[in-house]
C-alpha positions in Angstrom: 142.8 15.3 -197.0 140.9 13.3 -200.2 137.3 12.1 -199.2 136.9 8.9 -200.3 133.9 7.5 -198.0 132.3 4.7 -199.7 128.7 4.8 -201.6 127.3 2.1 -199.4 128.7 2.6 -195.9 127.6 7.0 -195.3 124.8 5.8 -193.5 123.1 2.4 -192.1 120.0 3.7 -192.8 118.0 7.1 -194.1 117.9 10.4 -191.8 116.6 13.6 -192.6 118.9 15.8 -191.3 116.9 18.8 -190.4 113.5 20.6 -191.6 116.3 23.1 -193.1 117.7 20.6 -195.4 115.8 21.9 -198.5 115.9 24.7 -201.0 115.4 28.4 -199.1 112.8 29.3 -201.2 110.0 26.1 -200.3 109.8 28.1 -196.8 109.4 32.0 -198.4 107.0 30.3 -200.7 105.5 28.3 -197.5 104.9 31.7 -196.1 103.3 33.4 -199.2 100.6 30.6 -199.3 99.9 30.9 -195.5 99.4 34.4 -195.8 97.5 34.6 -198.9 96.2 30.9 -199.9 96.2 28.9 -196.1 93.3 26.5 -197.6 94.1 25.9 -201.4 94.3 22.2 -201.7 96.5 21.1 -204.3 98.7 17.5 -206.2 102.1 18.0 -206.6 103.4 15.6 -209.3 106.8 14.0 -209.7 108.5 13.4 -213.0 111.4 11.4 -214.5 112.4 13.0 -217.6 114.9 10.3 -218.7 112.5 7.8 -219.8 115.4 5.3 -220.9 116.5 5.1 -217.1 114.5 2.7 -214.8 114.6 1.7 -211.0 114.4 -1.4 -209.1 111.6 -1.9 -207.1 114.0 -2.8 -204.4 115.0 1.1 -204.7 111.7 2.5 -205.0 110.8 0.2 -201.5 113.5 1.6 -199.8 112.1 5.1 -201.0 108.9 4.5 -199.7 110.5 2.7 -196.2 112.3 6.2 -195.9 109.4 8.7 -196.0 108.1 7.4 -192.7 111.2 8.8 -191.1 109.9 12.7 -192.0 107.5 12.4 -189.6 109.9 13.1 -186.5 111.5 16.3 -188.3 110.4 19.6 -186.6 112.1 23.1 -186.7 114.1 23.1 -183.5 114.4 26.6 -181.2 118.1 26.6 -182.4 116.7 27.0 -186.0 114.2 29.4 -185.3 116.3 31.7 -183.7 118.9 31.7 -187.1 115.5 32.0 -189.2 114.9 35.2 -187.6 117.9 36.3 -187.4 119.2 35.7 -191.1 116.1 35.8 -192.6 114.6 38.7 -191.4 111.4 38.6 -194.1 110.3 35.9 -192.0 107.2 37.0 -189.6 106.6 35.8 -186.5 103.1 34.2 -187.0 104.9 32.3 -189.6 107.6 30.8 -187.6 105.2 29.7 -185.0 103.1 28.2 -187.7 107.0 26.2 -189.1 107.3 25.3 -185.2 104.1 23.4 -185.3 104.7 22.0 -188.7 105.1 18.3 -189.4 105.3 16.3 -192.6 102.9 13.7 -192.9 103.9 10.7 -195.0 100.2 9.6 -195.9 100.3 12.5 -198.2 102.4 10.7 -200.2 101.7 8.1 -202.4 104.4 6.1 -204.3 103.4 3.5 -207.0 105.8 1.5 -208.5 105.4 0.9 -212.5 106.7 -2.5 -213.4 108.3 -3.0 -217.0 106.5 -5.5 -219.1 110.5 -6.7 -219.6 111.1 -7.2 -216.4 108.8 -7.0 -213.2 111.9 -5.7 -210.4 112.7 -2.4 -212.9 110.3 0.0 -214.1 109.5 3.7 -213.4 107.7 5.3 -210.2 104.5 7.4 -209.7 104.6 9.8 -206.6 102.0 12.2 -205.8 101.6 14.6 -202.9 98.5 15.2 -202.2 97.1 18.1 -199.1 96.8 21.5 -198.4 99.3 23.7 -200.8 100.7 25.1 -197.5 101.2 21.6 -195.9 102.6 20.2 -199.2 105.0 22.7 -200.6 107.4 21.3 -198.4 107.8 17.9 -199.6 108.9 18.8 -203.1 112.7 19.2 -203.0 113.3 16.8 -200.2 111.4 13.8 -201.6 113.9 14.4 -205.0 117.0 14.5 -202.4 115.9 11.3 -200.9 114.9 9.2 -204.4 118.1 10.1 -205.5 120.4 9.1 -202.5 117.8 5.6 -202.6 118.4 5.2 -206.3 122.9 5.8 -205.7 122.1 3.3 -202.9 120.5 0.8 -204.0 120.7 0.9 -207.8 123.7 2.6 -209.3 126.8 1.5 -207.0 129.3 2.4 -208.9 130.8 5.2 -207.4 132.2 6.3 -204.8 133.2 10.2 -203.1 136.8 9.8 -203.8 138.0 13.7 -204.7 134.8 15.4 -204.1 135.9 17.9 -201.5 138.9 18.9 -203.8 136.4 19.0 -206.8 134.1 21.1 -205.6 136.9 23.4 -203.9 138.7 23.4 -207.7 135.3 24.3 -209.2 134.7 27.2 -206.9 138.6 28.4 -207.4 138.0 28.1 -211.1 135.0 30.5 -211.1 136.3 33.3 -208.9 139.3 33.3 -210.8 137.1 33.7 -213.7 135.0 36.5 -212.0 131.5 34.5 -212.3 129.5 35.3 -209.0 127.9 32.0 -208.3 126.0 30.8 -205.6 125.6 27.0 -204.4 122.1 25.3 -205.7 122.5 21.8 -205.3 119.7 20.2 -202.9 117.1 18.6 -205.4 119.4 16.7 -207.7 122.2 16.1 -205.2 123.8 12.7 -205.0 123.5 12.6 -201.5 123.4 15.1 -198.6 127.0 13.4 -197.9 127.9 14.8 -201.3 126.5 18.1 -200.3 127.9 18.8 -197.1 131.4 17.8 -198.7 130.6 20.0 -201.7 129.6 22.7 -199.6 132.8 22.1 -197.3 135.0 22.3 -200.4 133.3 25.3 -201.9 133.7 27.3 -198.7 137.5 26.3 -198.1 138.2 27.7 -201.7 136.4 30.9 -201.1 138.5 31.6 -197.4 141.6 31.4 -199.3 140.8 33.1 -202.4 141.2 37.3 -202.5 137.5 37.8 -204.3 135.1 36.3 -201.4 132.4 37.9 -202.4 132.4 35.9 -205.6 130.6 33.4 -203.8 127.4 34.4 -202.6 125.8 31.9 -200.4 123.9 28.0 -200.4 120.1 27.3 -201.6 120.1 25.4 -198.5 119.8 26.5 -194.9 121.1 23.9 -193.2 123.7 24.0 -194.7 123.8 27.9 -194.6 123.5 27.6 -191.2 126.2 25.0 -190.5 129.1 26.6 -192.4 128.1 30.0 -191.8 127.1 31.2 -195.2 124.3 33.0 -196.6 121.2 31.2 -197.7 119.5 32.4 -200.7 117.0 31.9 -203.0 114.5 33.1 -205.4 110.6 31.8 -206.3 109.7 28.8 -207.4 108.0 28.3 -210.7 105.0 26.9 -208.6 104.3 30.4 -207.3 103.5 32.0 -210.6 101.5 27.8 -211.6 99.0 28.1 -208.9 98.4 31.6 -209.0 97.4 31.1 -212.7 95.4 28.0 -213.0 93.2 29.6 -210.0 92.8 33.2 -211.6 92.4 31.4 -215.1 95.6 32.0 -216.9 94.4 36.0 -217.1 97.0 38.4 -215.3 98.7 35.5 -213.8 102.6 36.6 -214.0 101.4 40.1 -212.6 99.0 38.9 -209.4 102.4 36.5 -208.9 104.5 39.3 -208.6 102.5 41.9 -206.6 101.5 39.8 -204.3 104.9 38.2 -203.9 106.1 41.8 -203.5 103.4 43.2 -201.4 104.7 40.1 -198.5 108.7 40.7 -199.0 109.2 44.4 -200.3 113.1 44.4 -202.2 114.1 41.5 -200.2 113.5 38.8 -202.6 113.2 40.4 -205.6 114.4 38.1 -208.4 112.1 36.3 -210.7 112.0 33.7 -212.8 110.7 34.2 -216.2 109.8 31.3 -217.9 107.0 29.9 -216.2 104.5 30.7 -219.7 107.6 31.2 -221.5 109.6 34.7 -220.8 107.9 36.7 -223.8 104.6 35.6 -222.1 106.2 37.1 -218.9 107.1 40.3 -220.4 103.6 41.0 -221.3 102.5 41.9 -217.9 106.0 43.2 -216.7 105.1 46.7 -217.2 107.2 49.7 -215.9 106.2 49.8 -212.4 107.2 45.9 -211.8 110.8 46.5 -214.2 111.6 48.8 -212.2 110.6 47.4 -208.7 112.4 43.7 -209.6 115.8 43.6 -209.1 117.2 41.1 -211.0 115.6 38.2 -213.6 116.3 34.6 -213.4 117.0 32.6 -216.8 116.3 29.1 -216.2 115.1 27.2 -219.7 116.1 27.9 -223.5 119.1 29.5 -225.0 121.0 31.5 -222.1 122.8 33.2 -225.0 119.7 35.5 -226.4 118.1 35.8 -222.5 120.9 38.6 -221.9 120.5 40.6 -225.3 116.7 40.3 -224.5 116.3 41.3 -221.3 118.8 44.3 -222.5 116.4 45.4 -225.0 113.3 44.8 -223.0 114.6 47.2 -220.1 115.3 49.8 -222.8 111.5 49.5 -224.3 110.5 50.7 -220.4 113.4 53.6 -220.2 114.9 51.8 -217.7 118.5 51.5 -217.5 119.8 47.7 -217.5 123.3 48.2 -215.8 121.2 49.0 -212.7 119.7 45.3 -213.0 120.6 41.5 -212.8 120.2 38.5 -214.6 120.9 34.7 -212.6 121.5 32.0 -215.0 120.3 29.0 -213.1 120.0 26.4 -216.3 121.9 23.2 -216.2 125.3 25.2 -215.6 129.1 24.4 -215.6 132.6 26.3 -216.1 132.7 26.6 -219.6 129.1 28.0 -219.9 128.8 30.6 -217.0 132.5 31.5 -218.1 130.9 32.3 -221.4 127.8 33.6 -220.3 129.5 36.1 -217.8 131.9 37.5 -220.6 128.8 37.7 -222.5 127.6 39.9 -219.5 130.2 41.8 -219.1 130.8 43.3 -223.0 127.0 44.4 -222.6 127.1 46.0 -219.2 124.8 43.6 -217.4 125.1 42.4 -213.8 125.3 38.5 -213.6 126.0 36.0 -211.1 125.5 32.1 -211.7 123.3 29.5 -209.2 125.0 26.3 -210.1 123.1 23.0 -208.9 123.9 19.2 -210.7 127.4 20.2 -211.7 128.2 20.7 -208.3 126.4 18.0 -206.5 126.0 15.6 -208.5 129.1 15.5 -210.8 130.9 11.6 -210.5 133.1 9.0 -212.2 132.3 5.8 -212.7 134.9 3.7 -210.3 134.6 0.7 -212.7 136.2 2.5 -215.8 138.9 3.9 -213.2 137.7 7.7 -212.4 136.8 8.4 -216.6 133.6 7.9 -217.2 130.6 9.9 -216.3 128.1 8.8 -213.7 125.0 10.5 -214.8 123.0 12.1 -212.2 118.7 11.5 -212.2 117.2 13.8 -214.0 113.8 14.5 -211.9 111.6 17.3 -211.1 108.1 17.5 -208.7 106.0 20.0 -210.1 102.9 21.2 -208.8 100.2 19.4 -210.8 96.6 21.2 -209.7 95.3 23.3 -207.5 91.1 23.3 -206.1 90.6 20.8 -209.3 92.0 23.1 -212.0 95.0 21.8 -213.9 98.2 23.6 -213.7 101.4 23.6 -216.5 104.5 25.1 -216.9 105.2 26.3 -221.1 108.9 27.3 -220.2 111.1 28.6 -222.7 111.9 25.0 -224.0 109.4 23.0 -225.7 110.4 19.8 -224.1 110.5 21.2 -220.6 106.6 21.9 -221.2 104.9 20.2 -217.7 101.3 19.1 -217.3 98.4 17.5 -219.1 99.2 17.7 -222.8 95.3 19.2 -223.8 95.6 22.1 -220.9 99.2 22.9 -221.8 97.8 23.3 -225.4 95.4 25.3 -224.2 97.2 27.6 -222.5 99.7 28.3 -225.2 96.5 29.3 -227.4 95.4 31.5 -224.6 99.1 33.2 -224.8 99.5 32.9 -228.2 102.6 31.2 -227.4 103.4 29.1 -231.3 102.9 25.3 -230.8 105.9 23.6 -232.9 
């Protein structure tokens, strides 16, 4: 049966689905700053990195009109009880603490940034503002919703004719490739409509295919929980940000990872490695931690030299590779995780794929007749200070760099990181 639901006629009006319709890892994360940071006060910071796109201010109204509704969300018993059974890292004192939780809007402050062109476009400045353990949740669910208010209200031309069967080719396409992939669409999805048939189609392909396996699982755990699959995740850049700007930039990627490991053991252990740039990383990734980390996550820069790398930097420890994994999670499709896991495969390393935009927010424009691309919002919410002190994210791409420009500087003096 082709899905071809309309743009404008999914919903009346906004709903948050569930407290579960996010990326797994803003709860694990959620729990590491109870246990460790409960009072840090932080600003989480949005950016919109295509600076040649604008939005209405009708849109960004809408946006704002729609945050009110996060208010009513709350983890229901239902929930809980597939937490703690799925999850199993999850403690107790945590899931009461998840219970209780409630988003409050008036953290959130939107401005809208009229163009001196016209006054209904322009750009958009949203800041969360709270305790770190209060707003680490908002992050991937307030880039959800701006994009489903911006494919509302502002770019109409589309529609979800196919998407079920797209996805479902997509994820027949991979397995019959061999690329291990897992599903990690939430932040730049079109629309949770989009997800949930994405997901749908994804799932169906996997049941009738003979490598099931090859598909590991959803970012999200509503979904997770609605289709039966298994929600996964890794840590979030922010983890390794806060953790540096308070302890000064000194140590920073190692106190991220001990403490990260002291809470969750082997259970969750994949890292990015990017954060200050993956040479940076490799610094304080000595043998204990190499050899406790399962698996590395490549996320900016050129996936071709992360494998080769990593190869030669597990060899520098005595460790042997094949018994380790890489997950490329940068701006995927078929063509490059087909490449990258061939790659892979003539070195000897284990490699799966999390796939996100291509998967979720992949359309045609209905005005040129299905042919021409509908490009997706390219946004991101990153966590801007914590107790006063600046935070950044180098990466392994220059223009990926986030923060103030003089502390970003800084901080690649204080790695010796070159500035081109």
């Amino acid at each position: 049966m082709t899905s071809h639901t309309s743009a404008r006629d999914v919903h009346t009006e906004f709903k948050v689905m569930s407290i579960l319709d996010t990326d797994l890892y803003m709860f694990t994360m959620q729990q590491a700053i109870f246990e460790y940071y409960p009072t840090a006060k932080v600003v989480h910071r949005f950016t919109h990195r295509d600076k040649h796109r604008q939005f209405p201010r009708t849109c960004i109204e809408k946006f704002r009109e729609a945050l009110s509704s996060f208010a009513d969300v709350q983890l229901t018993q239902d929930e809980r009880f597939w937490l703690q059974n799925q999850c199993k890292y999850f403690k107790a004192g945590y899931l009461d603490y998840l219970q209780s939780y409630r988003f409050k809007p008036d953290q959130i402050s939107v401005t809208f940034i009229p163009s001196p062109d016209d006054p209904d476009m322009g750009n958009v400045k949203i800041e969360a503002r709270g305790l770190w353990v209060e707003t680490v949740l908002w992050a991937v669910p307030l880039m959800a919703c701006l994009s489903e208010m911006y494919f509302r209200y502002a770019d109409r031309d589309w529609d979800y004719t196919g998407q079920e069967e797209q996805a479902a080719h997509k994820a027949t396409s991979l397995l019959d490739a061999r690329c291990m992939f897992g599903e990690f669409g939430t932040r730049r999805r079109r629309s949770f409509v989009t997800h949930d048939l994405v997901v749908r189609g994804i799932k169906k392909a996997r049941d009738a295919h003979e490598w099931k396996e090859g598909f590991y699982g959803t970012c999200n755990p509503y979904l997770a929980m609605r289709y039966n699959l298994n929600a996964v995740g890794t840590i979030a850049h922010e983890w390794f940000m806060g953790i540096a700007a308070l302890g000064d930039y000194k140590d920073a990627a190692g106190t991220a990872l001990d403490l990260w490991s002291n809470l969750y053991g082997d259970s969750l252990s994949v890292t990015p490695t990017d954060t200050f740039s993956t040479e940076v990383f490799y610094r304080e990734f000595d043998n204990r931690r190499a050899n406790q980390w399962k698996a590395l996550r490549q996320d900016s820069g050129d996936p071709k030299v992360f494998a080769p790398r990593a190869m030669q930097m597990y060899e520098e420890r005595g460790i042997d590779y094949k018994q380790k994994a890489i997950i490329f999670n940068d701006a995927l499709d078929f063509k490059k995780a087909k490449e990258l896991n061939e790659q892979c495969q003539l070195l000897g390393f284990k490699c799966s794929f999390g796939i996100g935009t291509w998967l979720t927010n992949d359309f045609k424009k209905k005005s040129s007749g299905y042919e021409e691309q509908s490009k997706a919002l390219n946004i991101v919410i990153k966590l801007g200070s914590i107790e006063g002190k600046e935070c950044v994210k180098i990466s392994d791409e220059i223009t990926k760099n986030t923060g103030v420009p003089e502390v970003v500087a800084k901080v690649k003096e204080m790695y010796q990181i070159l500035v081109s």
